[in-house]
N, C-alpha and C positions, 0 to 999 in steps of 0.2 A: 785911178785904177783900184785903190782902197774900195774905196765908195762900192763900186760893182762888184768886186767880189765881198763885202760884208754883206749888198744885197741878195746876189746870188745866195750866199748861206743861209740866211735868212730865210728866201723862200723854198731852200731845198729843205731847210728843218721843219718850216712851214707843211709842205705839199706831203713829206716823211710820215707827222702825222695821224695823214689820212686813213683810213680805211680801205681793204679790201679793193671792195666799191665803191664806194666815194672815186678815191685813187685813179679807178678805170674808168668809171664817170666824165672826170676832168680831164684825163688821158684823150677822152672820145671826144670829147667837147672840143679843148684847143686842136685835134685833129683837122678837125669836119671845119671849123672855122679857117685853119689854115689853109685847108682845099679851097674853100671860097673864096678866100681873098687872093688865091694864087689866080683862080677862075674868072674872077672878077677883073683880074690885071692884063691878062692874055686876054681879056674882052669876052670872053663864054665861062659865065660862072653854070655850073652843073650841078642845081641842089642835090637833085637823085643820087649822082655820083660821093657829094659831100656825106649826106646820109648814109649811104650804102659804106662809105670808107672808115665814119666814124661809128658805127655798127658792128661792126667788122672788128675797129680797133678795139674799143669794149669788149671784146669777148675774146677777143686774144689776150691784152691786158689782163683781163681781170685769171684767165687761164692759168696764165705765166706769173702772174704777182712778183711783178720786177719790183714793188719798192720793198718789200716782205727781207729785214735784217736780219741775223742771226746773232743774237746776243745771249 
């Protein structure tokens, strides 16, 4: 359980950071990938859908700039 949350840390300081865009970039990216592999499992993967949802999340992301600290 160590293990996972040092890695956990790791990539959240890792992913931390990123940029703006970058950030929402990757945000968009594991989205749209998530969408297809969910698609993929239920037997109808739906690129369009994929793309449209990870499009989407980029620009809301990058809107809201959820990784953006206050220090």
């Amino acid at each position: 359980m160590v293990d996972i949350r040092a890695a956990y840390r790791r990539l959240d300081e890792w992913v931390g950071g990123f940029s703006r865009g970058t950030y929402a970039v990757f945000v968009a990216c594991q989205s749209a990938l998530g969408v297809l592999a969910v698609g993929a499992v239920l037997g109808e993967a739906n690129y369009a859908f994929a793309m449209g949802f990870g499009g989407t999340k980029l620009v809301l992301t990058y809107l809201s700039d959820p990784n953006h600290r206050e220090e």
